[in-house]
C-alpha positions as CSV (number, residue, x, y, z in Angstrom):
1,X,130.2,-55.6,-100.2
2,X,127.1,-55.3,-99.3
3,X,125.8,-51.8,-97.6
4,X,122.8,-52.2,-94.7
5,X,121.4,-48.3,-93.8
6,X,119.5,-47.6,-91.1
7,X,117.6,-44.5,-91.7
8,X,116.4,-41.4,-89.3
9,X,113.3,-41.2,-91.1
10,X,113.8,-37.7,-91.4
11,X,112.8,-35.2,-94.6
12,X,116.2,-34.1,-94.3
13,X,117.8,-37.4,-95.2
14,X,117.8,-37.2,-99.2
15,X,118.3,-33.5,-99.2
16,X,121.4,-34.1,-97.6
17,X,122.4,-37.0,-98.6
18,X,122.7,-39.4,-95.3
19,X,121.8,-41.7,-92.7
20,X,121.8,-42.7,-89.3
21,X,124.1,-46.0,-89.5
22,X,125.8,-48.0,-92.1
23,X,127.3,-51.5,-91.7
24,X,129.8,-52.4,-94.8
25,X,131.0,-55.9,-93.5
26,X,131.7,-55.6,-90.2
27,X,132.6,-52.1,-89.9
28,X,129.7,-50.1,-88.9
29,X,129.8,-45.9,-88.9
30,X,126.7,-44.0,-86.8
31,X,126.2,-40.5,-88.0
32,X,126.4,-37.4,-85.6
33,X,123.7,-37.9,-83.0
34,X,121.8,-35.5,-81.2
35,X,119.2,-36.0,-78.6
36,X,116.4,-34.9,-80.9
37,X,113.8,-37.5,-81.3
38,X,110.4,-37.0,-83.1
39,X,111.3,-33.4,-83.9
40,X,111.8,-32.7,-80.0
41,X,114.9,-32.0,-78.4
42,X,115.2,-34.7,-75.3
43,X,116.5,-33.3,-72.0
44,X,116.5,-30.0,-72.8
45,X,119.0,-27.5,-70.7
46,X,120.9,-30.8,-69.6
47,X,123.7,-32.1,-71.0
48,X,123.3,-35.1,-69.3
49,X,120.3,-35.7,-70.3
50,X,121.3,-35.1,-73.2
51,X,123.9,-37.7,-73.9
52,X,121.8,-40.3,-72.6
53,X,119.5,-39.9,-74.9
54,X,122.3,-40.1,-78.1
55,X,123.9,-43.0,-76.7
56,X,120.0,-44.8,-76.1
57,X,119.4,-43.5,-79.9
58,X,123.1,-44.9,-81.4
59,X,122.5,-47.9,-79.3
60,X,119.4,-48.3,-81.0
61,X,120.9,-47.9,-84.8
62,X,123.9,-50.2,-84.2
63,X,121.2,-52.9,-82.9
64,X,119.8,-52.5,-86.0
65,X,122.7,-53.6,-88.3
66,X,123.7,-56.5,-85.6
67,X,126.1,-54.4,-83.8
68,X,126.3,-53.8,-80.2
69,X,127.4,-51.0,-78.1
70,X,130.4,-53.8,-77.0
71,X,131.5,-53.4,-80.3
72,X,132.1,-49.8,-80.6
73,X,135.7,-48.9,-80.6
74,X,135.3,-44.9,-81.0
75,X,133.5,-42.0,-80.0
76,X,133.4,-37.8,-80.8
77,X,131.4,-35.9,-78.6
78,X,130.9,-32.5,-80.0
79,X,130.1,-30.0,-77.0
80,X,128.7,-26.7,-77.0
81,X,130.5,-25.6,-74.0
82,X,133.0,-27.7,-72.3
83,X,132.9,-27.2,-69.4
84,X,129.6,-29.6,-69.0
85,X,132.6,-31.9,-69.9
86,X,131.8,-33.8,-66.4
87,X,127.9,-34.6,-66.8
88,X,128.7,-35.9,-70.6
89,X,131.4,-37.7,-69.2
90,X,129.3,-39.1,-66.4
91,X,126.2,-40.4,-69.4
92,X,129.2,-41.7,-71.5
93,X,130.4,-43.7,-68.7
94,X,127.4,-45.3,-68.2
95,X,127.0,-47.0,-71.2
96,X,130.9,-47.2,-71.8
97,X,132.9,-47.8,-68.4
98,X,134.0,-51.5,-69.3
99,X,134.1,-51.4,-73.1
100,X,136.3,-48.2,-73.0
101,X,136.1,-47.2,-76.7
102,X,139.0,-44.4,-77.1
103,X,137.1,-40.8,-77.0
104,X,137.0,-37.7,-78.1
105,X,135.6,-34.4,-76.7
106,X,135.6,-31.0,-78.5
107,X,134.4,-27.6,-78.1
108,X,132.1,-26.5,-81.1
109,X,130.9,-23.0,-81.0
110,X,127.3,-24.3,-82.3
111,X,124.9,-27.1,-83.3
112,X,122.1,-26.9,-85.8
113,X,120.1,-26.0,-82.9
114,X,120.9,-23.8,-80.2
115,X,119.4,-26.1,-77.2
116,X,121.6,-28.9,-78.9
117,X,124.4,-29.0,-76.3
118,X,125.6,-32.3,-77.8
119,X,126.3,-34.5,-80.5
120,X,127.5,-37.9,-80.5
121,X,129.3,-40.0,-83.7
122,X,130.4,-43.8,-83.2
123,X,132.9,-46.2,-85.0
124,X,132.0,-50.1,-84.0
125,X,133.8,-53.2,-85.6
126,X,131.8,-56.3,-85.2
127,X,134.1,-58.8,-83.8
């Protein structure tokens, strides 16, 4: 089967070895997604903010291998402190109050960057 990528454009992407989305059929996979866009972290001190700018950015990447947020069927949200559980929640709902896509939310005691307070992966089967 065919694999379509959609890339971050970052430096960091062959070092590594990833990318922001793949579609193999109709199965589509987005990467951990922080709100940093352009080299700037989005909405800093607010996680929020925050999480609305992940789920605008993995929005984004699933449009681009003809998925929609409709079609996502997961989520991990990997918080740096849980207790901002509420105002994540709250951005997550917003996009995801009628598709309901079973969730995860975990505690990590860091992200690559300190004023990272979240990170968002999706699963999405195109139905």
């Amino acid at each position: 089967m065919e694999r379509i990528f959609v890339s971050t454009g970052s430096p960091w992407e062959s070092v590594v070895g990833y990318c922001r989305a793949i579609r193999i059929g109709n199965i589509v996979e987005v990467a951990g997604t922080t709100s940093m866009r352009d080299g700037e972290i989005i909405g800093k001190g607010s996680a929020y903010l925050q999480t609305k700018q992940i789920l605008e950015t993995i929005e984004e990447a699933l449009m681009e291998v003809g998925a929609r947020m409709e079609d996502v069927i997961r989520t991990r949200m990997f918080v740096t402190d849980i207790s901002q559980w509420e105002e994540i929640g709250r951005a997550h709902g917003e996009f995801f109050s009628d598709i309901r896509p079973v969730a995860t939310m975990v505690e990590v005691q860091a992200l690559i960057d300190p004023e990272l307070l979240v990170e968002i992966e999706v699963q999405a089967i195109i139905t």
